[in-house]
LUMGUTOR-992877 format. One line per 8 residues: number of its first residue (from 1); their letters; for each residue x, y, z of N, C-alpha, C, O. Coordinates in nm, 2 decimals, decimal comma. Each point is the difference from the previous one (the first is absolute). Layout:
N
NUM = a = X/Y/Z/X/Y/Z/X/Y/Z/X/Y/Z; ...;
***
This chain:
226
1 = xxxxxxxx = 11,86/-3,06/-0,72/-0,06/0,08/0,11/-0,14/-0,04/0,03/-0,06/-0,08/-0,08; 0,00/0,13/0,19/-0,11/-0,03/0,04/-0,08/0,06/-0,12/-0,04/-0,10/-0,07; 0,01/0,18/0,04/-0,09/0,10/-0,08/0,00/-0,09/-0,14/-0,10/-0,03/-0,07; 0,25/-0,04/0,03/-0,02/-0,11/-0,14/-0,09/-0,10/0,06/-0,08/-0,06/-0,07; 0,09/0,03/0,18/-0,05/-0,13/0,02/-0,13/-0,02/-0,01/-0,06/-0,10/-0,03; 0,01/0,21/0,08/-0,14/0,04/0,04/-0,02/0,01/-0,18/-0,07/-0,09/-0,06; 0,12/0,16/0,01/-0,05/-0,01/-0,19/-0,03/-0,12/0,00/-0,12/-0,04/0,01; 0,24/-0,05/-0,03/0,00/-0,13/-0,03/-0,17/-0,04/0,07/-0,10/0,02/-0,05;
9 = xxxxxxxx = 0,11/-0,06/0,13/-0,11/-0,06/0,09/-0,12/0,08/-0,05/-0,08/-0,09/-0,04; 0,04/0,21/0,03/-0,09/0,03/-0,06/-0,03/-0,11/-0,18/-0,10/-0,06/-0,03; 0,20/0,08/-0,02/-0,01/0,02/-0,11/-0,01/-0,21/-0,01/-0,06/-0,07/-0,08; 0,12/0,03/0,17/-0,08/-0,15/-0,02/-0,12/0,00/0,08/-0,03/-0,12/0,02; -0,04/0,19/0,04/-0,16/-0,06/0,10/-0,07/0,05/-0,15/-0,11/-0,04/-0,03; 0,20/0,16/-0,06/-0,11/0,05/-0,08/-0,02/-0,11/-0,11/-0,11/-0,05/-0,03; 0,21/0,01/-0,03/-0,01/-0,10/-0,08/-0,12/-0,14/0,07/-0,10/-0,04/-0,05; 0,15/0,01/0,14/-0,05/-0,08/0,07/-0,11/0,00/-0,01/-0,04/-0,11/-0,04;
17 = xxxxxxxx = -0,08/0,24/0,07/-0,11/0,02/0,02/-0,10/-0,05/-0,11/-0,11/-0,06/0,01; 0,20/0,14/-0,17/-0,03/-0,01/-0,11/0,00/-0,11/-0,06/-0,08/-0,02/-0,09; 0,17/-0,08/0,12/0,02/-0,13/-0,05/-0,16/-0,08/0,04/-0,08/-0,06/-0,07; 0,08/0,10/0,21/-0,12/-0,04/0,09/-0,16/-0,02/-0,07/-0,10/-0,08/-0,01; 0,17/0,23/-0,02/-0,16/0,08/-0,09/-0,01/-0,12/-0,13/-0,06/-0,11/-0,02; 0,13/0,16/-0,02/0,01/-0,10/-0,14/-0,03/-0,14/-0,02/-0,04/-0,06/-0,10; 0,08/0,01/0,23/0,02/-0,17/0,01/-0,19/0,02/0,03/-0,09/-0,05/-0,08; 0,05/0,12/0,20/-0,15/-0,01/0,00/-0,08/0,03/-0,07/-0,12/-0,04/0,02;
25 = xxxxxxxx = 0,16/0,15/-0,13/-0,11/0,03/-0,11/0,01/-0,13/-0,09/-0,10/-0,05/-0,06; 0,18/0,01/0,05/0,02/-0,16/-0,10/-0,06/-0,05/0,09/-0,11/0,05/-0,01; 0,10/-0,13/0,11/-0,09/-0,09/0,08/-0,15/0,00/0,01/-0,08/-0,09/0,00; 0,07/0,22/0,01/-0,10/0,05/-0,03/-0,09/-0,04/-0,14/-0,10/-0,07/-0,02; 0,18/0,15/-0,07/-0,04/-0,03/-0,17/0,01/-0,14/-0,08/-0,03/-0,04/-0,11; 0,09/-0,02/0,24/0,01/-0,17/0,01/-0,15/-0,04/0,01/-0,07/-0,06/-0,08; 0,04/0,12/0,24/-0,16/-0,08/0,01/-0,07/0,07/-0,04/-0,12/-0,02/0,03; 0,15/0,10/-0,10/-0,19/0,04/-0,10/0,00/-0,06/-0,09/-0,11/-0,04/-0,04;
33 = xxxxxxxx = 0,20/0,00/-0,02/0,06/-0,12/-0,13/-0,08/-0,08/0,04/-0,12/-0,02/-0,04; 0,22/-0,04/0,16/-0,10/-0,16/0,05/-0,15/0,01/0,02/-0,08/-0,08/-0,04; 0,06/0,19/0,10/-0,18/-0,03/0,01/-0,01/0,04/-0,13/0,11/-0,05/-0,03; -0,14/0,08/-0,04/-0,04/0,06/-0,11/-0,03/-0,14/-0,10/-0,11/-0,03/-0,06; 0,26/-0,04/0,06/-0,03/-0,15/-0,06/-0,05/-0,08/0,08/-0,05/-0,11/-0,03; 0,04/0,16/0,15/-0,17/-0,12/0,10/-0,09/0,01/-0,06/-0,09/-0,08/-0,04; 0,10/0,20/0,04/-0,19/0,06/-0,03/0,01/-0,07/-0,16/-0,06/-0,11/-0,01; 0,10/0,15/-0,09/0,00/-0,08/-0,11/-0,04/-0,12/0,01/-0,10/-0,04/-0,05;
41 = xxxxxxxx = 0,20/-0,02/0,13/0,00/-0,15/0,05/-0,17/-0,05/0,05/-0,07/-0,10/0,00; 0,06/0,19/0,02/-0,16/0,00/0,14/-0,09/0,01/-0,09/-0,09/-0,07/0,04; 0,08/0,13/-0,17/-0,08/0,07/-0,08/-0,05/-0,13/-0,11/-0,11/-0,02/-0,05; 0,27/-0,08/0,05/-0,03/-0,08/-0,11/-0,03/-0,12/0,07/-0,03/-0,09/-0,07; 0,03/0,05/0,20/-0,05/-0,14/0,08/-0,15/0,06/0,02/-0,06/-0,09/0,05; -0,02/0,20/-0,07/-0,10/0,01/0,04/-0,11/0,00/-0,09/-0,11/0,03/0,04; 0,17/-0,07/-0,20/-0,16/-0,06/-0,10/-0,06/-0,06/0,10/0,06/-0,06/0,09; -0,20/0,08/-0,11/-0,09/-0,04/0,04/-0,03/-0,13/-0,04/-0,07/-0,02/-0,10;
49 = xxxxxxxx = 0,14/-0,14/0,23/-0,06/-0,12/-0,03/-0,16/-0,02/-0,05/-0,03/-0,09/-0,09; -0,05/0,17/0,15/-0,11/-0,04/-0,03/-0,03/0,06/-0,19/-0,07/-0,06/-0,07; 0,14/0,16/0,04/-0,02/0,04/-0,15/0,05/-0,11/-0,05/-0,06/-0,06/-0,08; 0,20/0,02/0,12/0,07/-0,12/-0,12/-0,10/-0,16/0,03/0,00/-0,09/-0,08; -0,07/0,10/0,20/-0,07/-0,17/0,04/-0,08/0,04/-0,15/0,01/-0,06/-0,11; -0,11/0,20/0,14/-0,10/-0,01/-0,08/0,03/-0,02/-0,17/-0,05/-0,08/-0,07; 0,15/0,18/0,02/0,03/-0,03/-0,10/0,02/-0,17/-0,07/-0,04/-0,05/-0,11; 0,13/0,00/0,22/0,00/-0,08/-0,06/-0,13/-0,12/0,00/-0,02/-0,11/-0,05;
57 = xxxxxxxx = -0,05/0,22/0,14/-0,17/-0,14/-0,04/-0,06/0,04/-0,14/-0,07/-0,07/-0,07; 0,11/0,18/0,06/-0,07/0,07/-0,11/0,12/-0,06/-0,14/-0,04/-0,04/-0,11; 0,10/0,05/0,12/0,07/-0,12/-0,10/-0,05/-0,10/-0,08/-0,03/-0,03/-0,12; 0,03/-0,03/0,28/-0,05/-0,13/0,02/-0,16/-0,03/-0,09/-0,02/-0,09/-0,08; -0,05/0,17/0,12/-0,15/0,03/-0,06/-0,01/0,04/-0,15/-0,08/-0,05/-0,08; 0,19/0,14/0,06/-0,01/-0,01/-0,14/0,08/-0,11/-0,09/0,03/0,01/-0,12; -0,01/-0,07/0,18/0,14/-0,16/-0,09/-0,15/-0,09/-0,02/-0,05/-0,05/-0,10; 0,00/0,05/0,22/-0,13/-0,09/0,02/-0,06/-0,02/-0,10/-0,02/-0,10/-0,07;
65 = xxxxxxxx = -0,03/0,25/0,07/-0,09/0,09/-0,13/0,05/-0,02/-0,11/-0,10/-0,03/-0,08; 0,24/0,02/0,02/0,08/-0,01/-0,08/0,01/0,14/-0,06/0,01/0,01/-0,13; -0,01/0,08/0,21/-0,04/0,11/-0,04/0,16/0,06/-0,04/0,11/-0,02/0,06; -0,13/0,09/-0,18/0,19/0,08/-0,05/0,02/0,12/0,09/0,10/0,07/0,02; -0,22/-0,05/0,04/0,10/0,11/0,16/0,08/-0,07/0,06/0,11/0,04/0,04; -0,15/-0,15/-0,03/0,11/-0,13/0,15/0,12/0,06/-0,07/0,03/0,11/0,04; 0,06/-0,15/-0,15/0,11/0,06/-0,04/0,07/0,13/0,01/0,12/0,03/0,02; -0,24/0,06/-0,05/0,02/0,15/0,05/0,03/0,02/0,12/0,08/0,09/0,04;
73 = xxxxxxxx = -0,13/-0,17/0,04/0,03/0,04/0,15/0,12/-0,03/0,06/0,06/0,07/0,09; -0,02/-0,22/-0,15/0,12/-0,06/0,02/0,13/0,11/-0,06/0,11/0,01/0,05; -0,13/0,05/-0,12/0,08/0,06/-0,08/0,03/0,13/0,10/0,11/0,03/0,04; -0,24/0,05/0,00/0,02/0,09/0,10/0,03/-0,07/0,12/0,12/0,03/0,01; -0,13/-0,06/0,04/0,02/-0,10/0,17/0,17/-0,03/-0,05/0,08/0,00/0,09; -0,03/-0,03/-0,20/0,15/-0,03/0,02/0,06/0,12/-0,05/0,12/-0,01/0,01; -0,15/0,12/-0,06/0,08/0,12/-0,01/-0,02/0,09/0,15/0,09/0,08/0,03; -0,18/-0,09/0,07/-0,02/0,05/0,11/0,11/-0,06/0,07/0,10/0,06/0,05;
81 = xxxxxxxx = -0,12/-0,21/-0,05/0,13/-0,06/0,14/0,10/0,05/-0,05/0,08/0,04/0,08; -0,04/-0,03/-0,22/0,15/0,00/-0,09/0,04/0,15/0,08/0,10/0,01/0,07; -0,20/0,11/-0,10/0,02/0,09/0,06/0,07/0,03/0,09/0,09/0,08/0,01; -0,19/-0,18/0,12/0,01/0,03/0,18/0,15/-0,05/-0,01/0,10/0,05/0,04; -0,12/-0,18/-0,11/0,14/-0,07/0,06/0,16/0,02/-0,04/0,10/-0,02/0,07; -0,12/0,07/-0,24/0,08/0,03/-0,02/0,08/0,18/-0,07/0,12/0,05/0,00; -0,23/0,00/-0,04/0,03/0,15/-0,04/0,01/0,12/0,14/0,08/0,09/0,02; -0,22/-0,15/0,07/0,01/0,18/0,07/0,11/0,01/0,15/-0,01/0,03/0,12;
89 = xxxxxxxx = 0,09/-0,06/-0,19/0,16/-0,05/0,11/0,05/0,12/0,01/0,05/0,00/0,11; -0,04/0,11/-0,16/0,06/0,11/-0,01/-0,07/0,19/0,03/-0,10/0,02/-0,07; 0,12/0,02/0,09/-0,04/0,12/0,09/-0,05/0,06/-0,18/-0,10/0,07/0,00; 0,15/-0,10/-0,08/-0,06/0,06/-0,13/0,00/-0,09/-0,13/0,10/-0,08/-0,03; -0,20/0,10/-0,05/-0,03/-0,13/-0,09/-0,05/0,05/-0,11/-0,08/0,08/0,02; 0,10/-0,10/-0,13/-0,06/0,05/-0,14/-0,21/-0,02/0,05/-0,07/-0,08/0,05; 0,04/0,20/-0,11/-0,15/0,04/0,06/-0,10/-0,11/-0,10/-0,09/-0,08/0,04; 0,16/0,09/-0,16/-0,12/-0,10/-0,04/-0,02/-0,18/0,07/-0,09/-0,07/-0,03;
97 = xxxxxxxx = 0,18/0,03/0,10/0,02/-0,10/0,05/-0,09/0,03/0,11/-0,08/-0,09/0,01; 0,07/0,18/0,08/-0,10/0,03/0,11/-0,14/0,01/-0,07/-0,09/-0,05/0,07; 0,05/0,08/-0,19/-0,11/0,04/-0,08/-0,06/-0,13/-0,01/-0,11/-0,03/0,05; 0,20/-0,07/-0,12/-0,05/-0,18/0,02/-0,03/-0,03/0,07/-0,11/-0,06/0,02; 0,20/0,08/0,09/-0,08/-0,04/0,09/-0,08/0,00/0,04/-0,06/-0,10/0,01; 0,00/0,23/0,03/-0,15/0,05/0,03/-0,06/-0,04/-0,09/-0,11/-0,04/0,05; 0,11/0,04/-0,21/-0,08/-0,02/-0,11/-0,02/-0,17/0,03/-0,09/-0,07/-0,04; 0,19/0,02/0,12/-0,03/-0,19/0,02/-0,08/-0,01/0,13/-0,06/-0,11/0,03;
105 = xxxxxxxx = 0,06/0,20/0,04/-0,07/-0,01/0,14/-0,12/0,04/-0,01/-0,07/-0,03/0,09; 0,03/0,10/-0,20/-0,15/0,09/-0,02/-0,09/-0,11/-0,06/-0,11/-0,02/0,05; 0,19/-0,07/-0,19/-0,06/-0,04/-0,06/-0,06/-0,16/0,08/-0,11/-0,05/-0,04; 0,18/-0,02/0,15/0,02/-0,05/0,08/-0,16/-0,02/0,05/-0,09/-0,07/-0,01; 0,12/0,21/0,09/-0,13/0,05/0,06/-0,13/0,02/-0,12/-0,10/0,06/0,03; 0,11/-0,10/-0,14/-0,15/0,03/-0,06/-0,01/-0,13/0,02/-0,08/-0,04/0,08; 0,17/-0,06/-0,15/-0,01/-0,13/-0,02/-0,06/-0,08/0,13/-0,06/-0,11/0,00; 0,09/0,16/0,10/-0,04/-0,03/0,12/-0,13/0,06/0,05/-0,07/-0,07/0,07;
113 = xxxxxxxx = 0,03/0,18/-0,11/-0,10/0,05/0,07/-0,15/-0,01/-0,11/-0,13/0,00/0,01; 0,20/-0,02/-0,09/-0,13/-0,03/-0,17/-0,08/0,13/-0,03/0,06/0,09/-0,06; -0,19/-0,07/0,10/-0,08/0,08/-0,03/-0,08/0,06/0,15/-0,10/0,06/0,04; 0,16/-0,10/-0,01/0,00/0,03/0,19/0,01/0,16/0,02/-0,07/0,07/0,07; 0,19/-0,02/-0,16/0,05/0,10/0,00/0,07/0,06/-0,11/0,08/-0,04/-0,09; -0,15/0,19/0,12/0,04/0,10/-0,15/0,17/0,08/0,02/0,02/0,12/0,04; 0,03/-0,19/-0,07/0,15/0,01/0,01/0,06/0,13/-0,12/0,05/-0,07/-0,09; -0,03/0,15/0,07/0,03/0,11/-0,07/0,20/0,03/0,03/0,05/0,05/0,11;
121 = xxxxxxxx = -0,01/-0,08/-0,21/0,15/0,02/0,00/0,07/0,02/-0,17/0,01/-0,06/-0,10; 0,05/0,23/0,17/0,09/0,01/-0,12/0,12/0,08/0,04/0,02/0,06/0,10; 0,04/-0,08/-0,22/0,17/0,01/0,02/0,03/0,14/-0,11/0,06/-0,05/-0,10; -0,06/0,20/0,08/0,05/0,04/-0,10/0,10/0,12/0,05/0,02/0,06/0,11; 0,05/-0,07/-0,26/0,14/0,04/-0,03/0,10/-0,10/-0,03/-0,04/-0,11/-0,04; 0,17/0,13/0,06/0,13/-0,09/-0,05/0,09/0,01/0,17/0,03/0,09/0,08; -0,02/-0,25/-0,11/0,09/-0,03/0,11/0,14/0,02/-0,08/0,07/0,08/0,07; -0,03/-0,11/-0,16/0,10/0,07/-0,02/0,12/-0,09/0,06/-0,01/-0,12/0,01;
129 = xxxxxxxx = 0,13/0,22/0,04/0,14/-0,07/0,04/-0,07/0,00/0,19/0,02/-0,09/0,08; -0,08/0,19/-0,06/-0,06/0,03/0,16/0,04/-0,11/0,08/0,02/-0,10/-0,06; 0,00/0,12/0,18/-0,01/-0,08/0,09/0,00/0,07/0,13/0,04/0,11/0,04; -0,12/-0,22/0,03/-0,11/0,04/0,17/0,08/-0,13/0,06/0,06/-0,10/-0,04; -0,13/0,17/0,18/0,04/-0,11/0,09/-0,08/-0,13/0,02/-0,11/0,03/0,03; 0,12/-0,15/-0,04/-0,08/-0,13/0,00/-0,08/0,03/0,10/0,04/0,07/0,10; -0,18/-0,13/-0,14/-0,08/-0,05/0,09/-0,03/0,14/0,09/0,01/-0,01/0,12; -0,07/0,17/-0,18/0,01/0,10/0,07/-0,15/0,04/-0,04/-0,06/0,08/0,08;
137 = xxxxxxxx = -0,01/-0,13/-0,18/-0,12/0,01/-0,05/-0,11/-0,09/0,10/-0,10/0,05/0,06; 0,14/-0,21/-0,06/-0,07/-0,11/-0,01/-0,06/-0,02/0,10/-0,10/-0,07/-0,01; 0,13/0,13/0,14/-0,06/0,02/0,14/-0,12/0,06/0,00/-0,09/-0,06/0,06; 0,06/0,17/-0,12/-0,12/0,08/0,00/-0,10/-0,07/-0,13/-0,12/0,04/-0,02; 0,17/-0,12/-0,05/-0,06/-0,03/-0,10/-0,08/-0,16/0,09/-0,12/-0,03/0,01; 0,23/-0,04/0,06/-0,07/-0,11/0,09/-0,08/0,05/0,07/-0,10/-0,07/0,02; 0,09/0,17/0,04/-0,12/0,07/0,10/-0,08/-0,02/-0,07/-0,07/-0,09/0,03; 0,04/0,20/-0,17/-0,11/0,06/-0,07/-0,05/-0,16/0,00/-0,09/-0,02/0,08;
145 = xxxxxxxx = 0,12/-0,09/-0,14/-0,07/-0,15/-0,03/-0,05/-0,03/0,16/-0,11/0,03/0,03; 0,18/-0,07/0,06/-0,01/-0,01/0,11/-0,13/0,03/0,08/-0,06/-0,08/0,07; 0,04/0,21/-0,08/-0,11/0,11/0,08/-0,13/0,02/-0,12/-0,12/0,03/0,04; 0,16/-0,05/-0,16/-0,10/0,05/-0,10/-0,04/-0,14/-0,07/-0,04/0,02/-0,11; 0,03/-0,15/0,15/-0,03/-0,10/-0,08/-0,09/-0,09/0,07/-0,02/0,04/0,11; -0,06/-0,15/-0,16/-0,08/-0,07/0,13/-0,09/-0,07/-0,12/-0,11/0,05/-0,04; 0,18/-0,18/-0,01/-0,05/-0,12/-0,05/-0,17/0,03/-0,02/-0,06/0,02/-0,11; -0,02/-0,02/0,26/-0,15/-0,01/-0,01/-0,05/0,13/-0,06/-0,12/0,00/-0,03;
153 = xxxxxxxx = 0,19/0,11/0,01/-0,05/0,13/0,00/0,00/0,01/-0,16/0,09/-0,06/-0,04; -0,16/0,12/-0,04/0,04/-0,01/-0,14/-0,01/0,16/-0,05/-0,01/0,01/-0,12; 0,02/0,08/0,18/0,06/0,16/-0,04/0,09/0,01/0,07/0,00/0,11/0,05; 0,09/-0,19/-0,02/0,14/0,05/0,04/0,10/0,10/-0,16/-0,01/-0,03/-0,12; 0,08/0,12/0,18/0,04/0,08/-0,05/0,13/0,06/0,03/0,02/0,10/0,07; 0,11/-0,23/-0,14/0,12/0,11/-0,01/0,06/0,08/-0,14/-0,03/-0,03/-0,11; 0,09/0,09/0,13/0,06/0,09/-0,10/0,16/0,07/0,08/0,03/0,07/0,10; 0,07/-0,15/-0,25/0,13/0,03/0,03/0,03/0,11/-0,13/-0,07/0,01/-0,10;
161 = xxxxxxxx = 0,15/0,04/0,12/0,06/0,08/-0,15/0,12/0,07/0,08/0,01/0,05/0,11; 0,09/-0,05/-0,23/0,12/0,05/0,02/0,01/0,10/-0,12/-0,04/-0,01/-0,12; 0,12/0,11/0,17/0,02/0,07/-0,11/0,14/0,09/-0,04/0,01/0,12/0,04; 0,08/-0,18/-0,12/0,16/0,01/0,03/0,02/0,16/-0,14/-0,04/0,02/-0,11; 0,11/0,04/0,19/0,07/0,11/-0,08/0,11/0,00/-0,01/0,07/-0,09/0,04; 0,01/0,23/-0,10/0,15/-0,04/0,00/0,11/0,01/0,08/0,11/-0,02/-0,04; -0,16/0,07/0,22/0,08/-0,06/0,10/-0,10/-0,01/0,08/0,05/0,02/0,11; -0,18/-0,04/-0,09/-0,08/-0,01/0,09/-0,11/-0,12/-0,02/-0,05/-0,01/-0,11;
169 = xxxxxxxx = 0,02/-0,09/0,22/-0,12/-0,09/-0,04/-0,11/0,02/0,14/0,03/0,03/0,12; -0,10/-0,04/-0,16/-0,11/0,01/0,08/-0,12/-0,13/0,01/-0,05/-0,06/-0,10; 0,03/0,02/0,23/-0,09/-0,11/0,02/-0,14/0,07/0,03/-0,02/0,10/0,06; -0,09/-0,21/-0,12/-0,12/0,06/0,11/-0,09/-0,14/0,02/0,01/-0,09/-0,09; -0,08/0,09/0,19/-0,05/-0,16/0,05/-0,10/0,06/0,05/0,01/0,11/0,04; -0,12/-0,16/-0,04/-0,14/0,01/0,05/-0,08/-0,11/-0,02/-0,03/-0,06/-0,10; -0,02/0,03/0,26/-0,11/-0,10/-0,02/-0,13/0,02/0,10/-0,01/0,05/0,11; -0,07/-0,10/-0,19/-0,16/-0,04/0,13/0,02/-0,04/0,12/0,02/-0,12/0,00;
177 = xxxxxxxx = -0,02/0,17/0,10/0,01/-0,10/0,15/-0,11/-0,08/0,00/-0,12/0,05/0,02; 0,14/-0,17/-0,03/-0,12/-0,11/0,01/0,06/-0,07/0,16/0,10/0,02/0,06; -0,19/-0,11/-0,04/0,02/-0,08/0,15/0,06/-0,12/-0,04/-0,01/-0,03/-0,12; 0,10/-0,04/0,22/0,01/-0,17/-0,06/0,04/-0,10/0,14/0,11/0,02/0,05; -0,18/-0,09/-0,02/-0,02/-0,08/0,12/0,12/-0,06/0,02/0,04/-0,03/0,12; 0,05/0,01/-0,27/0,09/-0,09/-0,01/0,15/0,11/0,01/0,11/-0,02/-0,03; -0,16/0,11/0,07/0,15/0,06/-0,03/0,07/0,03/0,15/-0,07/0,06/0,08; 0,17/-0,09/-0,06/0,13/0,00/0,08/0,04/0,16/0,05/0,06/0,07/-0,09;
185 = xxxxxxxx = -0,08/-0,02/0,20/0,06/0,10/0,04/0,15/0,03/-0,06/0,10/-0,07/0,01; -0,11/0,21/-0,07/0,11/0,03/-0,03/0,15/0,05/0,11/0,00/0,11/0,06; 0,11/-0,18/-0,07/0,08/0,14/0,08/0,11/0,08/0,00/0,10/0,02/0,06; -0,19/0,06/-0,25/0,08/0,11/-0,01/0,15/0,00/-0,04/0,04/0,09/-0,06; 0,05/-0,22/0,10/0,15/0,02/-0,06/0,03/0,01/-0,07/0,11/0,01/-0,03; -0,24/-0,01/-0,08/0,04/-0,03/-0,17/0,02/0,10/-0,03/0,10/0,04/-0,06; -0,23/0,05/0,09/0,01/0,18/-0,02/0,09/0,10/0,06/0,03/0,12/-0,04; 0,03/-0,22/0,18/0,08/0,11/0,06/0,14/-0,03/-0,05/0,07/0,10/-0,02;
193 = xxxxxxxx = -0,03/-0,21/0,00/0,16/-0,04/-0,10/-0,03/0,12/-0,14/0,07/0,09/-0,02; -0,16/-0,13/-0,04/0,02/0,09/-0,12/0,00/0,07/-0,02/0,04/0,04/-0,11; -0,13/0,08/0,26/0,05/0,14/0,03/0,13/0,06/0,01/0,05/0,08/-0,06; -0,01/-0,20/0,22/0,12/0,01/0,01/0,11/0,02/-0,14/0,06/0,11/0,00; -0,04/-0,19/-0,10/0,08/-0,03/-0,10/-0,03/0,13/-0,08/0,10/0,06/-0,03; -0,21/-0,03/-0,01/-0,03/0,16/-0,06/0,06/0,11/0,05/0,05/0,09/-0,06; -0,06/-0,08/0,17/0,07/0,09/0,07/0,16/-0,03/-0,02/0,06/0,05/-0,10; -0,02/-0,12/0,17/0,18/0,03/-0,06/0,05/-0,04/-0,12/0,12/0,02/-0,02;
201 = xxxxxxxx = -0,23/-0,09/-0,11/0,05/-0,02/-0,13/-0,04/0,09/-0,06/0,03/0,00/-0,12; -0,11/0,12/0,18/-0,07/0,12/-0,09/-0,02/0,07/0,06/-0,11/0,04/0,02; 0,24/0,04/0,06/-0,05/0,08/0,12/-0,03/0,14/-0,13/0,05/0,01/-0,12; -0,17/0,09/0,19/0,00/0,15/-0,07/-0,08/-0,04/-0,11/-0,08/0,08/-0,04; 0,10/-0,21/-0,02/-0,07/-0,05/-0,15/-0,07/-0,08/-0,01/0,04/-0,09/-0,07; -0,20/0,05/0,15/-0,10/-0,04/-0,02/-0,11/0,06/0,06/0,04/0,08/0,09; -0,17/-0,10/-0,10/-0,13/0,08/0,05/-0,08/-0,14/0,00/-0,01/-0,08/-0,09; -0,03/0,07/0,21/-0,09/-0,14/0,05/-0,07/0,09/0,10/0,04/0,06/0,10;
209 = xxxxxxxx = -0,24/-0,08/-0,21/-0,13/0,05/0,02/-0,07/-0,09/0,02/-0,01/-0,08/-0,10; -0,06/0,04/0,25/-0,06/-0,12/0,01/-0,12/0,04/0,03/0,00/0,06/0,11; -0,13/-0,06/-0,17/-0,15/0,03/0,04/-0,07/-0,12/0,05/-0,03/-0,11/-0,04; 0,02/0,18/0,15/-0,12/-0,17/0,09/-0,13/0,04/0,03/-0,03/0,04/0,12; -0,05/-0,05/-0,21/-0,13/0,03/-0,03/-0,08/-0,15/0,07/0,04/-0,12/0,00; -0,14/0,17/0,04/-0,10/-0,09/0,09/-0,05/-0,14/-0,09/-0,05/-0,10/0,05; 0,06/0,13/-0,17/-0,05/-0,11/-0,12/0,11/-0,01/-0,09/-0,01/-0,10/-0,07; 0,11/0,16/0,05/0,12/-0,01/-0,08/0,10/0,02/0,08/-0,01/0,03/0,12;
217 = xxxxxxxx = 0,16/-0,06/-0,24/0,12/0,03/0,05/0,09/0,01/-0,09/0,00/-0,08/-0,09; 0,07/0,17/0,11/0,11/0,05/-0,14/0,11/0,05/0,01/0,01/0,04/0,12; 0,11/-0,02/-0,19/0,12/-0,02/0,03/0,06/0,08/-0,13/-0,05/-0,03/-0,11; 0,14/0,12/0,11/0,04/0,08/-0,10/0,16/0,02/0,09/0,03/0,06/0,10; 0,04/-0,14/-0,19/0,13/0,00/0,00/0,09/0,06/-0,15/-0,03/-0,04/-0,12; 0,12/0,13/0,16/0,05/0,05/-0,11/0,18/0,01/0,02/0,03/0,05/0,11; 0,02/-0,07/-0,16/0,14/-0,03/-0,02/0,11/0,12/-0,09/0,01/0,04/-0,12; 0,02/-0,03/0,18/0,12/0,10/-0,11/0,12/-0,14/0,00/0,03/-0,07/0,10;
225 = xx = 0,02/0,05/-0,24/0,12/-0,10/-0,03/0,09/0,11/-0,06/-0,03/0,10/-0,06; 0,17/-0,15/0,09/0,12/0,09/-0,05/0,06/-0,13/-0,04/0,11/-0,01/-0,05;
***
């Protein structure tokens, strides 16, 4: 009868519609995936050549010297690439591996900057089984060196510290705004991928406090982990 037919025909545009829905919410949840591993992607092509040029003059200076940092540094400078290239592949990663990192990128930067700068960095509590997302820290930590450092200046002033509890870690970064003739306009995609990535890898569960003080600048990021 007409009246089945009309069911029927309802009852496939309804399916139909729904299939629809479904196929585009997957398409959808497809390309936040994909960007999500751009921006990753974007995150780890964007060390700073000029940090790895210098390091490695600073190497170089101390082999010269014959100094036993040259080895320390080599040692950090190949747990960083090991890092970028081979660990932070995945949307989540055992935390203390993120911790090396930074603890290889920090120490990097003394060895590089000497006595140039009063570098203040600590790490307390237990990393534990934890795990964060790669590379969600290190952006604000490149700024603070970035904006707060300057070879000719000798009171430059950063300070990192992290401070991990039993589902929560918390960043804080602060440095001196000093000037630098030599530094490169920034534009921002570093900060805005790792925004972006905080937000749908921690929607409801982080607090990012940025103070931009006329002579300082600081950063208080705090994480709830489940």
């Amino acid at each position: 009868s007409f009246g089945e037919f009309r069911r029927h025909l309802y009852l496939f545009y309804t399916a139909f519609f729904f299939s629809f829905l479904l196929k585009t919410r997957e398409h959808l949840s497809q390309l936040r995936e994909d960007k999500l591993n751009a921006e990753l992607m974007s995150l780890k092509a964007q060390i700073n050549p000029h940090f790895l040029f210098n390091t490695l003059n600073t190497i170089y200076a101390l082999s010269i010297k014959k100094d036993d940092k040259a080895s320390d540094a080599i040692t950090h400078l190949s747990g960083l690439m090991r890092y970028v290239i081979k660990d932070a592949n995945d949307n989540k990663i055992p935390l203390l591996k993120e911790l090396d990192y930074i603890t290889n990128y920090i120490e990097l930067q003394k060895a590089r900057l000497g006595n140039t700068a009063h570098i203040y960095f600590d790490i307390f509590g237990d990393a534990g089984n934890k795990k964060i997302t790669p590379l969600i820290f290190i952006t604000y930590i490149e700024n603070a060196f970035k904006y707060g450092v300057n070879p000719d200046i000798s009171d430059c002033v950063i300070k990192v510290r992290i401070d991990i509890a039993d589902n929560s870690i918390r960043l804080y970064t602060f440095n001196k705004k000093v000037s630098s003739p030599n530094r490169t306009e920034s534009t921002g995609i570093g900060l805005q991928n790792t925004n972006e990535r905080l937000a749908h890898l921690y929607p409801m569960k982080y607090d990012l406090e940025i103070m931009d003080k006329e002579d300082s600048y600081s950063v208080i990021l705090s994480i709830t982990m489940t």
